[in-house]
N, C-alpha and C positions, 0 to 999 in steps of 0.2 A: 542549248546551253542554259536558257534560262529554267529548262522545263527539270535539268540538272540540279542546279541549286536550289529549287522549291522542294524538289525530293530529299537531299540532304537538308536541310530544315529540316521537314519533316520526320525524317528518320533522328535526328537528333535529340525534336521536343520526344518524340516518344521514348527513345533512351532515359532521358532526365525524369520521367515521368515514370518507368518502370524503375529508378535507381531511387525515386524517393519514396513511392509505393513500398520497394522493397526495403528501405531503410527505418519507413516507418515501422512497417512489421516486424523488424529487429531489434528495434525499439522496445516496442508492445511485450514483445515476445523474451525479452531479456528482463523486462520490469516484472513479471510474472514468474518466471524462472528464478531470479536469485533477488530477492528480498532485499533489500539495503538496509540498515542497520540505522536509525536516528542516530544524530553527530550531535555529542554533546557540545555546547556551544563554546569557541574558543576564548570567550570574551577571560575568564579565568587564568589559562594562560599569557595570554597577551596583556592583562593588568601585571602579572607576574614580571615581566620583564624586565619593569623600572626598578627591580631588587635583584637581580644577576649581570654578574658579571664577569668578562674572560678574556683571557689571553694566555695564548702562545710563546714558548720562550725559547728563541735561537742563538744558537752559537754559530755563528758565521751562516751559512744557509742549513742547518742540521738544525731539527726540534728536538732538544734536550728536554722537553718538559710540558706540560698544558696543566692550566688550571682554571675552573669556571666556580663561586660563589655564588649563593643565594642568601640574602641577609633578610634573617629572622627578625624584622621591626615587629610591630604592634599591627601595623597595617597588611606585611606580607601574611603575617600567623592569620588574621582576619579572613582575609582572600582563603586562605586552606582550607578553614574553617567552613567557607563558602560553598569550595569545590567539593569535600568533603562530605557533606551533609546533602549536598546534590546528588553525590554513590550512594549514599547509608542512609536509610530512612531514621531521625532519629525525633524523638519529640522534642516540643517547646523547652521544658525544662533541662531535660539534657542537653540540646544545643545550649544554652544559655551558661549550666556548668562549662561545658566544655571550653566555651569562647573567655569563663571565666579562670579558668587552669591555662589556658594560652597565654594570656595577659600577665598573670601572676607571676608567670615562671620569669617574662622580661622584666620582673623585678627585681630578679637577683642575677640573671645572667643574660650577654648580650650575644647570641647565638648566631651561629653559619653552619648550613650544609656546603661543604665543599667537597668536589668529585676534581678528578687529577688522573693524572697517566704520563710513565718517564720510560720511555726503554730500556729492557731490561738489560741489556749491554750498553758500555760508550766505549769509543774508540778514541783516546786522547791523541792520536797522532796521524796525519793522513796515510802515512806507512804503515800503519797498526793493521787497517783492515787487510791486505795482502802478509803480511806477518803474524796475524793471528793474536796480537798483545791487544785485549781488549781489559776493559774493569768492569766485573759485576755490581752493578745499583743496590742499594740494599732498599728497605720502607721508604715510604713517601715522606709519610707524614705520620709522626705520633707517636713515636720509640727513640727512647735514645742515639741509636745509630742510623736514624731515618736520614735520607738526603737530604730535606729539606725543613727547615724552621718556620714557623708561621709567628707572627705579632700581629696586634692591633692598633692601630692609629686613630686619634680621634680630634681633629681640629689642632694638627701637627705633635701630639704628646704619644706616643707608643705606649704599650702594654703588653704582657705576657698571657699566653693563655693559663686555663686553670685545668681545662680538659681537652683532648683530641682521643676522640675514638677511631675508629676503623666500625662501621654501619654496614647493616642491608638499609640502602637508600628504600624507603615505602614509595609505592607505585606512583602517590599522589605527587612526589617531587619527582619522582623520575619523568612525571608528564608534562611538570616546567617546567624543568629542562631541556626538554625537547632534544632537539637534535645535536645538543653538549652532551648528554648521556649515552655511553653504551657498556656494553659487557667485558669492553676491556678498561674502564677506567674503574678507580676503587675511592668510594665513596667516605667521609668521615665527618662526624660534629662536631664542632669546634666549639667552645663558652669559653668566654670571658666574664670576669665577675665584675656586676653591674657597677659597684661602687670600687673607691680607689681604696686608698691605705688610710685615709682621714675619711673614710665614711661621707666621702661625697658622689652623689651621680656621676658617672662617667657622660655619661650622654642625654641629661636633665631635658624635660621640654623645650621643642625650637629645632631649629635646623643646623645640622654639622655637615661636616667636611669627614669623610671614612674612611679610611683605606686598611686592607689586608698585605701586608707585608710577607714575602715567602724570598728567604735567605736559604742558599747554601754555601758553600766555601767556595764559592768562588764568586755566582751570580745573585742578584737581587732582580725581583720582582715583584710589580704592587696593583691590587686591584684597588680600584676607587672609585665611590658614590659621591656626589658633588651635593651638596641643598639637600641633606635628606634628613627626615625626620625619623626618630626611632621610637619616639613614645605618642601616642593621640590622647585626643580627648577622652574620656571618660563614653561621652553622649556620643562620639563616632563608632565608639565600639561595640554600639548596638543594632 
């Protein structure tokens, strides 16, 4: 019995020994075979975060709606800037335009990439879906007859916007987005114009309170940044 269980040991370590022999070699042999690719680093994205934001919009347990924001500060535009130039080889003076056309433009406008997705059917009544009485959705956002309104809120004073497009999202925000982007939501920019109707800053140096507002006739929904800054210093944006 004992001469039993020294054999099995034995027969064991030596399995474990051919399974790691063999595993090494798999190893070896798979690092050699298919190359890996360097990972740009995610630090770019994950700064990104603290400027997106999303939710979901139910009607009783039924998603009528999704919408995720990326707000265009001085600091998000920076970050692009960042990632940007990390793809594209660009020189000193051109980054330095470039980072100074970012800048300028949140002089006169307070920007958001916003992506969304509604179905393209609703079903106003629980009887509807076996009866067939559904209502076609029209636009999201950004035509007269679109389902949904968008305003801006800034330290509880609302605003209208001045533009909403319908975009090809570029790859660069498609990548902060990360897993809020896909090829069924449809993507748009949003501006507000920086100053009010008395030519004062909407959102002057210091920290606000934000929120994006999206109404339709029936529901309301609000994204919102708490503590955030939209303008930097001069010297941070170097």
């Amino acid at each position: 019995m004992k001469h039993t269980h020294y054999r099995y040991i034995t027969i064991m370590l030596f399995m474990q020994c051919l399974l790691f022999l063999s595993s090494c070699t798999i190893v070896e042999w798979s690092a050699k075979t298919y190359r890996q690719a360097d990972r740009i680093p995610a630090d770019f994205a994950v700064k990104m975060n603290d400027f997106i934001q999303t939710s979901v919009i139910y009607d009783q347990f039924s998603s009528i709606a999704e919408f995720t924001a990326l707000f265009l500060t001085d600091e998000a535009r920076m970050l692009y800037a960042d990632y940007f130039f990390h793809r594209n080889f660009k020189t000193q003076d051109e980054q330095e335009l470039s980072r100074q056309r970012l800048l300028t433009e949140n002089d006169y406008y307070i920007t958001f990439y916003v992506i969304g997705y509604q179905p393209a059917v609703i079903y106003p009544t629980d009887r509807s879906l076996f009866f067939g009485e559904y209502q076609v959705q029209g636009p999201l956002l950004g035509s007269p007859d679109a389902k949904w309104k968008i305003s801006l809120l800034v330290d509880g004073k609302e605003y209208g916007p001045c533009d909403v497009r319908s975009v090809q999202l570029p790859v660069e925000y498609q990548y902060f987005f990360g897993r809020h982007w896909s090829q069924f939501k449809t993507a748009y920019k949003v501006r507000f114009d920086y100053r009010d109707q008395y030519n004062k800053p909407i959102m002057p140096m210091g920290h606000h309170h934000v929120e994006l507002k999206f109404s339709s006739v029936i529901f309301d929904a609000r994204l919102e940044w708490n503590d955030i800054a939209y303008k930097i210093e001069p010297a941070q944006a170097q």
